[in-house]
Every structure is written in C-alpha cells, then in structure tokens.
KEDREN-714108 format. One record per residue (C-alpha): residue number from 1; x, y, z. Coordinates in steps of 0.02 Angstrom, whole numbers, plus 32768, in hexadecimal, padded with zeros to 4 digits. Last residue first. Example, Ala and Ser with C-alpha at 12.3 -4.5 7.8 and 13.67 -1.06 7.14 Angstrom:
[pt 2 [82AC 7FCB 8165]] [pt 1 [8267 7F1F 8186]] 
***
This chain:
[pt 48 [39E9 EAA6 26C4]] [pt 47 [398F EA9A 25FB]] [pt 46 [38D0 EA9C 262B]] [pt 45 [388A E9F7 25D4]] [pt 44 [3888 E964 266A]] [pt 43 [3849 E9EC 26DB]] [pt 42 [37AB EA26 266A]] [pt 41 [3783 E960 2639]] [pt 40 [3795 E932 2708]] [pt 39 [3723 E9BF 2733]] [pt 38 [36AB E9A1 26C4]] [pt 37 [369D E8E8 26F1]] [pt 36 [368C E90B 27B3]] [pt 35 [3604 E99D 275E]] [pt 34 [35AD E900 2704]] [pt 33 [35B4 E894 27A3]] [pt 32 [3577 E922 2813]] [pt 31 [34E3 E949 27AA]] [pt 30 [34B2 E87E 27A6]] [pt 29 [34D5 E87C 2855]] [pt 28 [3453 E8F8 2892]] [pt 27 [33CA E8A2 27F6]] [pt 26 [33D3 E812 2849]] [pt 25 [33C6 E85D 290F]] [pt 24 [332C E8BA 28B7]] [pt 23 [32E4 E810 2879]] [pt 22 [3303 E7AC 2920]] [pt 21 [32AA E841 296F]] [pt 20 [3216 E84C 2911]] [pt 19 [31E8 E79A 28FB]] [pt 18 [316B E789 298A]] [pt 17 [30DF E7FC 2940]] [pt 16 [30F8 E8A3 2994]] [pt 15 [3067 E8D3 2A1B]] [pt 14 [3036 E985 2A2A]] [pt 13 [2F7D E973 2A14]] [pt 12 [2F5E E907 2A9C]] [pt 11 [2E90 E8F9 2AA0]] [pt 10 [2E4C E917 2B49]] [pt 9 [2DD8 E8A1 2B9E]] [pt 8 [2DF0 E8CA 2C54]] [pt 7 [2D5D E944 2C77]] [pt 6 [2CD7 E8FA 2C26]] [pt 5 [2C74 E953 2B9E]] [pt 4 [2BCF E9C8 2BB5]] [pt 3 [2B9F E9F7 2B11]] [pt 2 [2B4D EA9C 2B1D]] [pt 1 [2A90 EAC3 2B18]] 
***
C-alpha cells in the first residue's frame, strides 16, 4: 500500500541560505571596482 502523507507538509527545495545576496552584491562591486581601476590605468597611459 502507498504512504499516505499530509497535504501541507512540503519540503522547500528552492530555498537559498540567507547569505546569497549580500555575497553576489560583494562579488558585483568587486568586478566593478577592478574594471573602475582598469579604466583609470588604460586612460591615465593612452598619449591624448
């Protein structure tokens, strides 16, 4: 016979833990730093 379970026990399974987004908005401005810091070393050494 089958296991009968309730109805409104359901397991989440697409939960994130709670440090997802404070770690992706870390690693947003880490990129943006580093191509801010490109950007500056590639102006600051083209001859105008």
């Amino acid at each position: 016979m089958a296991k009968i379970r309730p109805a409104g026990k359901k397991k989440k399974t697409s939960s994130r833990p709670p440090g997802t987004i404070p770690c992706l908005i870390l690693l947003v401005m880490g990129f943006l730093l580093l191509a801010l810091l490109f950007y500056a070393v590639v102006k600051t050494g083209a001859p105008s």
